[in-house]
N, C-alpha and C positions, 0 to 999 in steps of 0.2 A: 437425463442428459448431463455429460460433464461440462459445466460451463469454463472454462480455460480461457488464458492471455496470458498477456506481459507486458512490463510497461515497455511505450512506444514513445515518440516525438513527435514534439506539434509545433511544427514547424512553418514555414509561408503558405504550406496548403492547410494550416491548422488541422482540425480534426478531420479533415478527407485525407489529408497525409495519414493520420496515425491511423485510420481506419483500413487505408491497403497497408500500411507497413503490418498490421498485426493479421489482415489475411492472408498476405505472402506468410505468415508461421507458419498457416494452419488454427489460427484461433478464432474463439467466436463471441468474443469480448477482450478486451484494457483497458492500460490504465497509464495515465497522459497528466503533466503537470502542464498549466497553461502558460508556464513560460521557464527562465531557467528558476531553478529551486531555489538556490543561493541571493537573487536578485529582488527587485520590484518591477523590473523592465513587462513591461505588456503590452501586447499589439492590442488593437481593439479588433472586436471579433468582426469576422467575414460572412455576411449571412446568404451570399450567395454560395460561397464554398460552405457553409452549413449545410444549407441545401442539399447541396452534391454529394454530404457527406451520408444524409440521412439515405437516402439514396442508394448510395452505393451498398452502405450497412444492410437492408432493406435486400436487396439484390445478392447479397455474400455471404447472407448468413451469418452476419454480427449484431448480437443482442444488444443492443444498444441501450436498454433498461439496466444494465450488468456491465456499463462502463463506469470506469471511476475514474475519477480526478483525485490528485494528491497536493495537497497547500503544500507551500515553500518552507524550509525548514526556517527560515528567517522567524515564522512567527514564535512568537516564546509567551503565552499565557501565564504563563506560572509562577514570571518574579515582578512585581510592578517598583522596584524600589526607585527606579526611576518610571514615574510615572509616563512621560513622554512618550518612553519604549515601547510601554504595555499599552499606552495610546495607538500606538502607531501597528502593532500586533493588530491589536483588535478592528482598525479601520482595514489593514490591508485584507483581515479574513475576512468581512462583510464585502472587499471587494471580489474576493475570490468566490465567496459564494454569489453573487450577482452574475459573476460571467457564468458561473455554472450552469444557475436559472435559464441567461442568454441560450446556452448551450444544448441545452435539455437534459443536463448530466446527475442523475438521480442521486449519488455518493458522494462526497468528497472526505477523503481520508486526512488525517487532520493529529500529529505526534501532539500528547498533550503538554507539553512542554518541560521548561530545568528550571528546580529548582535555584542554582547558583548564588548559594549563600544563606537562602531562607530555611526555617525550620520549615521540615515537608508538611507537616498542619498546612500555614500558612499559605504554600505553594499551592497546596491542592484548592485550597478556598480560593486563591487569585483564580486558577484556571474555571471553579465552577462560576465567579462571580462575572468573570470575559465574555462565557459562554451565555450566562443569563441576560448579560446586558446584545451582545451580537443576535441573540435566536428571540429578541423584543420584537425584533423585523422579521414576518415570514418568509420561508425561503423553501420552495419545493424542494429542494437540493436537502440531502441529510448528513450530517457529519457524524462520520464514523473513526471514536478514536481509536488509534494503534498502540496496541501493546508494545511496551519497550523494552529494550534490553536491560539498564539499569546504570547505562556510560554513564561515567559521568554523575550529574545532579538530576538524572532523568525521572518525570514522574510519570505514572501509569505503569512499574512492571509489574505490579501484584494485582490479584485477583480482588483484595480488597482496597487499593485505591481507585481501583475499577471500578468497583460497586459504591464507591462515595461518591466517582464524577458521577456516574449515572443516576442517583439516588438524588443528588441535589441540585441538577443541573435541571431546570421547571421547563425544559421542554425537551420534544425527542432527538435524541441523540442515539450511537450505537456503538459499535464497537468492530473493528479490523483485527483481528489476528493476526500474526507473525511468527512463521516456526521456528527463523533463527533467533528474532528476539525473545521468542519465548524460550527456546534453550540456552539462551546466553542470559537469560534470568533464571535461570534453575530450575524448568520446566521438563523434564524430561519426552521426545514427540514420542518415543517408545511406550508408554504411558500416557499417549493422548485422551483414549478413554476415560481415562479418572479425570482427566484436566476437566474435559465434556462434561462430566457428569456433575462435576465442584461448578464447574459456572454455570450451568441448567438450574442449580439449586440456589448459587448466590445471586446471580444475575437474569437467566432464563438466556437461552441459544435464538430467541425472536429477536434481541438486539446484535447477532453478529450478520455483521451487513456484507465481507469481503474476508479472503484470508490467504497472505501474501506464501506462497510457497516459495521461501526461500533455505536451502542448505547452510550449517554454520561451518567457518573457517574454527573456530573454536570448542572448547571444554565446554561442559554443562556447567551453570553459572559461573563463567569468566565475565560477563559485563561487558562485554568488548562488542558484541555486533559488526561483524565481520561476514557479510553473507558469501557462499559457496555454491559452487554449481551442483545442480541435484544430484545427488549419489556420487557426492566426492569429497563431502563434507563428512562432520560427526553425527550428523543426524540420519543420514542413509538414503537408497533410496525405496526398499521397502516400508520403511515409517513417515516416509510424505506421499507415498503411495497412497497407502491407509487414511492419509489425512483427505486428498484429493476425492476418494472415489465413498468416504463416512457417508454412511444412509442420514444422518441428523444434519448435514452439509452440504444435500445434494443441489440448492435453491441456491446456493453461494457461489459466486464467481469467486474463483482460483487465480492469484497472479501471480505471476516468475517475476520478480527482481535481482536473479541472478545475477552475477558479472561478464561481461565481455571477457571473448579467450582470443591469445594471442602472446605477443612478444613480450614486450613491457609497454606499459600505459604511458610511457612516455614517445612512444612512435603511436598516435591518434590515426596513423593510414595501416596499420597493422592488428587490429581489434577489431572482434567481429561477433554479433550478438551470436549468440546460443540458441535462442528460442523456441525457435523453427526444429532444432534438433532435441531441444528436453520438453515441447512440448509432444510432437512425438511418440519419444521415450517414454510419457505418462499418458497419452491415449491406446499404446498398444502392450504398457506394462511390461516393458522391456527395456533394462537396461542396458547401457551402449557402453562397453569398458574402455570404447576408444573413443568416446563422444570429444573429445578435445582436438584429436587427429581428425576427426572427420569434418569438423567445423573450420578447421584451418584450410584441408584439400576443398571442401563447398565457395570457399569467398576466392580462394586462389586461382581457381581454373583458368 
């Protein structure tokens, strides 16, 4: 079975909100940051409307074991030169894994973080050293990190500082994929197979826990991380096709991070998710060459 989503909003009905917004897709898992990304602001969790949530998920056909949560980019493991900072990283993800636990939410996806000034040795040793000190405390919840694109001072885009976090970090951790991050590190998805088979060998495919299908706005290795709506980017939509429906992948939930289509991002009453139409598009392996028109006539009627 293809497990499919995308992320959704958790919003005042928390997770019963994102749990119908991603069954109005058509999907039967997401993936939900528990508050804005950018921020620390948090409601505290609703356990009646948890309740309602498991519930409804139960009742709709949303695998709720194959939902993920994504920490706020705000955390930055990787440079402590102001110690305070990488204090303050490290508390907010012990509290993001708590609410998880709260939550029942098996995943949390988790950007290893930037360097930003440090030699990358160093960076990666801050990031295993955050994680060893954070996963002291058990947490049903598993963090899964994300392959990056390479912006920037980013660590994690290589297959081998992959296998150093994972290698040193003394308890289980896994790993999120990213098709545009991986193309925009130099990955080619036309060549996924060989990627698979490099990381069954360095790493083993039992630590990839999720893997975000998203299209690149750009070239293969540009560093940019610019994601695109499926099959309208450089990456196509037969080679995320492939990746979706890989027999070594089938136990992985799949998420769309696409972008909203619309006017400009600057009219927020004029953007309209995608999901519902590209997810779809990769249940019936059909491309839509008007997927953009037709997502503008859906919200318009």
């Amino acid at each position: 079975m293809l497990i499919l989503g995308s992320h959704v909003s958790f919003g005042t009905r928390q997770l019963l909100g994102s749990a119908e917004e991603a069954y109005s897709y058509g999907a039967n898992t997401f993936m939900f940051y528990t508050g804005a990304p950018q921020n620390t602001i948090r409601k505290s969790i609703d356990f009646d409307l948890l309740k309602e949530a498991d519930t409804f998920m139960k009742e709709h056909g949303i695998l709720k074991e194959y939902v993920i949560c994504h920490a706020p980019y705000i955390i930055n493991l990787a440079n402590k030169t102001d110690l305070s900072k990488w204090d303050f990283s490290i508390q907010f993800l012990k509290q993001e894994l708590k609410r998880c636990d709260e939550l029942g939410i098996r995943f949390l996806v988790l950007h290893p973080g930037s360097a930003v000034g440090l030699p990358r040795e160093e960076a990666l040793q801050n990031i295993v050293d955050a994680l060893n000190h954070v996963l002291e405390t058990p947490y049903h919840t598993k963090i899964l990190l994300e392959t990056m694109a390479g912006k920037g001072t980013e660590c994690g885009t290589t297959l081998e500082e992959m296998k150093f976090l994972l290698e040193h970090v003394h308890h289980e951790v896994g790993v999120c994929l990213d098709t545009c991050h991986l193309n925009d590190s130099g990955i080619s998805i036309s060549s996924f197979d060989s990627y698979l088979d490099s990381f069954e060998r360095e790493i083993g495919l039992d630590k990839i826990g999720c893997v975000h299908v998203n299209d690149s706005k750009n070239l293969l290795g540009s560093h940019k991380d610019r994601h695109e709506n499926i099959g309208y980017g450089t990456i196509g939509f037969e080679n995320l096709l492939h990746v979706c429906y890989h027999d070594k992948l089938k136990d992985v939930p799949k998420i769309l991070e696409t972008p909203y289509v619309g006017n400009t991002w600057e009219d927020k009453e004029k953007i309209y998710p995608p999901y519902r139409f590209e997810i779809q598009m990769i249940q019936t392996k059909t491309f839509d060459t008007k997927l953009l028109e037709h997502i503008k006539e859906y919200y318009n009627k």
